[in-house]
N, C-alpha and C positions, 0 to 999 in steps of 0.2 A: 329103688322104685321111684316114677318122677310122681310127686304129687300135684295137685293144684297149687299150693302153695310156694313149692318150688321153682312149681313153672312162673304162674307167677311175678316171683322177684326176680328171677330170671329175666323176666321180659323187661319189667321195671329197668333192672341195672344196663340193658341192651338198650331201650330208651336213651337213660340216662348219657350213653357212651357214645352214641348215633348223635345225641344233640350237642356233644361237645366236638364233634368232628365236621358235623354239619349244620349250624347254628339255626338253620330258615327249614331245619326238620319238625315236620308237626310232631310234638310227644304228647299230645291229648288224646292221639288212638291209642283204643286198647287194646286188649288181647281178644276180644271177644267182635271186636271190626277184624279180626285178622283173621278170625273163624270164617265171619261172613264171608269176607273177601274168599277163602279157598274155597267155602262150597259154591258160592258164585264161580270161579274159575272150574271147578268138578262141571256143574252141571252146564256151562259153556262148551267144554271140550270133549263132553256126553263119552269119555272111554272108560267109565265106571260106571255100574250098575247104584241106580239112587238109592236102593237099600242100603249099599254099602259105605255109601257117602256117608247118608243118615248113620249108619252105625258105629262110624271112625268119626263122625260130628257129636256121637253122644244125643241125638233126637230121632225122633220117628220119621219112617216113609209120611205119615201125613201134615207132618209141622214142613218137614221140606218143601211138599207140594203147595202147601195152602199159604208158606211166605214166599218159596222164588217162582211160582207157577208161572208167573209172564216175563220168567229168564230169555226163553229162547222165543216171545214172540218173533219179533223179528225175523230172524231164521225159521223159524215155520213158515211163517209167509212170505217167504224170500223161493223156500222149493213151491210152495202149491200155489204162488203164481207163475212158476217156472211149466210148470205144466199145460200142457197146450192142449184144452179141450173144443171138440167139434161133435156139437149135436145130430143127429143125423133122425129126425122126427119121420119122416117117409118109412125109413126101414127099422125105426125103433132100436137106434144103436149109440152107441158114445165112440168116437173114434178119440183115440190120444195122438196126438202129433208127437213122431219119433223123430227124432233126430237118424239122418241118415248112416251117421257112421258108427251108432250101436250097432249092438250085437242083430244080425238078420235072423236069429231063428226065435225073437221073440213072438207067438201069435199069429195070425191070419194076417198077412200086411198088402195093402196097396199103394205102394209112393212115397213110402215112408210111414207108414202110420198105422196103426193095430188099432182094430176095430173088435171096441167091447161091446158086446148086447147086453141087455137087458132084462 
């Protein structure tokens, strides 16, 4: 069974071994930056449900949210300004600008563009 403790000096002596190999290697990180660093990459590459992350990290759904919550700003804001909205206040509608070469049977479309009411 791997304990903490094993893992641990495990990590120590892989330090140790990495800085004799590559002498300009930081061995001041620890094993618990290395934690971060993977749920940082988990919650980057979003192919894992954050419960499960949370759970293989050993912390709750809420300690994940409430430390990496503005992981993926960026990327949020990167698709929902990708989004092309057009108001249409006459007929009380949101039309979305579609990209022509999706799928045609999304909605009610005119020109490219599915029109949402309201």
């Amino acid at each position: 069974m791997m304990t903490t403790t094993i893992l641990y000096d495990y990590f120590t002596d892989l330090k140790k071994e990495v800085k004799k190999k590559y002498p300009d290697y930081d061995d001041s990180l620890s094993l618990y930056s290395l934690r971060h660093f993977w749920i940082t990459l988990q919650l980057i590459h979003g192919k894992v449900d954050i419960h499960k992350v949370a759970r293989f990290a050993g912390t709750s759904y809420t300690q994940i949210v409430n430390h990496y919550d503005g992981m993926k700003d960026a990327e949020v804001s990167n698709q929902l300004m990708a989004v092309k909205l057009r108001f249409d206040v006459e007929n009380d509608g949101i039309y979305v600008m579609q990209d022509k070469a999706k799928d045609e049977d999304e909605g009610d479309k005119e020109d490219g563009k599915i029109k949402e009411t309201t």
